[in-house]
FIKOL-853950 format. One line per 8 residues: number of its first residue (from 0); their letters; for each residue x, z, y of N, C-alpha, C. Coordinates in steps of 0.2 Angstrom, whole numbers, plus 5000, padded with zeros to 4 digits. Example, Ala and Ser with C-alpha at 12.3 -4.5 7.8 and 13.67 -1.06 7.14 Angstrom:
# residues 2
0	AS	5066,5039,4972,5062,5039,4978,5066,5039,4984 | 5064,5035,4989,5068,5036,4995,5064,5039,5000 $
END
This chain:
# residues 66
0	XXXXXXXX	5197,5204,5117,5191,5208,5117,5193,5214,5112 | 5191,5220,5113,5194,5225,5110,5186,5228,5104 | 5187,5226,5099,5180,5227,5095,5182,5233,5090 | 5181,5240,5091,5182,5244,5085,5174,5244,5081 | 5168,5242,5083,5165,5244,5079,5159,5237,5081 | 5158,5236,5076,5155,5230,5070,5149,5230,5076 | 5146,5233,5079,5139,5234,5080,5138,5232,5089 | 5143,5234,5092,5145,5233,5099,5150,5232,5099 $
8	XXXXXXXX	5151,5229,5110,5157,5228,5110,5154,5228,5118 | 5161,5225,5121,5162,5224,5127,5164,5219,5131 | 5162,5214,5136,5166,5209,5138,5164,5206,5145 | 5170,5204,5149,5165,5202,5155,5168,5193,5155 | 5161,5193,5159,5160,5185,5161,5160,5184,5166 | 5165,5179,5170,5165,5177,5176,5156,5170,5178 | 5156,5171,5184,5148,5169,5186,5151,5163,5190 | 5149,5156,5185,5150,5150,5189,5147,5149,5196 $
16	XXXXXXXX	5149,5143,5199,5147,5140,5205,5139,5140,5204 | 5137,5137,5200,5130,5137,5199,5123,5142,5197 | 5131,5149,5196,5126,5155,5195,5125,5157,5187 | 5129,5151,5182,5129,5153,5174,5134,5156,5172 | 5133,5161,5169,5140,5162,5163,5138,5158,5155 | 5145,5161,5154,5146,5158,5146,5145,5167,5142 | 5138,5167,5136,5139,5171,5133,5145,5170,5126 | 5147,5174,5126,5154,5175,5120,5151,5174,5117 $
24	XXXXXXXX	5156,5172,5113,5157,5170,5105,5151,5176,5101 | 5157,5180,5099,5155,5185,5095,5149,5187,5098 | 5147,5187,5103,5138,5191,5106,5135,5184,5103 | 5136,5178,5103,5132,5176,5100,5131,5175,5091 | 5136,5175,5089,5136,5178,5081,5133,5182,5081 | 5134,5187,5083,5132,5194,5082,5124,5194,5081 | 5120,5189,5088,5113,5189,5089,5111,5183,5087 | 5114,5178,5085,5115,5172,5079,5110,5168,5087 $
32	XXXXXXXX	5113,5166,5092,5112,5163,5097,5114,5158,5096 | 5111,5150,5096,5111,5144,5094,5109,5140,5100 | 5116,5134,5100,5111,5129,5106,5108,5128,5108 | 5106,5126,5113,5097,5125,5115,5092,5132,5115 | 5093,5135,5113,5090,5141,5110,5086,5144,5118 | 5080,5147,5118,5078,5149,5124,5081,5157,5123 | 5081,5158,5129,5083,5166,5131,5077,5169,5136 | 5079,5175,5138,5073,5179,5140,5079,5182,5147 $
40	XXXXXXXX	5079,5182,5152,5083,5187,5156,5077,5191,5159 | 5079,5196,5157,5073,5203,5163,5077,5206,5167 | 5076,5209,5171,5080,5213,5178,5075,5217,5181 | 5079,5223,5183,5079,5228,5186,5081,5230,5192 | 5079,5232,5198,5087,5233,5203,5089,5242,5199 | 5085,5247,5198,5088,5251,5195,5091,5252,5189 | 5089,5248,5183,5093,5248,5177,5097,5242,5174 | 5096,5238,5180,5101,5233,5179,5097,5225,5174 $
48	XXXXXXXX	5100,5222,5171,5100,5216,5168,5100,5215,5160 | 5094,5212,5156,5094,5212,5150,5096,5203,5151 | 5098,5203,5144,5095,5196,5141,5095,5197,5132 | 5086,5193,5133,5085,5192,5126,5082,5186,5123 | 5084,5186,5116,5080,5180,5113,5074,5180,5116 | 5070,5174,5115,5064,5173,5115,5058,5175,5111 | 5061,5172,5105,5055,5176,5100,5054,5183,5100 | 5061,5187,5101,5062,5194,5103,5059,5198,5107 $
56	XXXXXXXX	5058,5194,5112,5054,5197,5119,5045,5195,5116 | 5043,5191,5113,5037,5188,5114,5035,5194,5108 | 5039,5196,5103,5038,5200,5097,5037,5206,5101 | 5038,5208,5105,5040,5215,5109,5035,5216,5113 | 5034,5212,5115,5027,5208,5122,5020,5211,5118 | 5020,5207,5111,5014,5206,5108,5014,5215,5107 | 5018,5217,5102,5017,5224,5102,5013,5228,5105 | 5017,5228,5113,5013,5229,5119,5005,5229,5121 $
64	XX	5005,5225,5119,4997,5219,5119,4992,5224,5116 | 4996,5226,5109,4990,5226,5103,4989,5235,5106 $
END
């Protein structure tokens, strides 16, 4: 993986039989991504595919709300 800056980066994941990838290392450092931990995938067909933590999304959500 080619990382010149601290803040992003780049990487592809190949998509198992069962439809999983494996997120990287470093993207989980980075977002301090731990076992078990739930995630958020949200999808677009025009803008494509997020994934975020959980608490991330529900902080974002709430915002929303108020």
């Amino acid at each position: 993986m080619d990382n010149n800056n601290q803040d992003r980066f780049i990487v592809s994941v190949k998509v198992g039989p069962k439809g999983q990838i494996t997120i990287p290392k470093e993207a989980r450092e980075m977002f301090d991504i731990k076992e078990g931990e739930t995630l958020m995938v949200l999808g677009d067909k025009q803008r494509g595919i997020a994934i975020l933590k959980a608490d991330a999304f529900y902080h974002i959500a709430e915002d929303q709300i108020k």
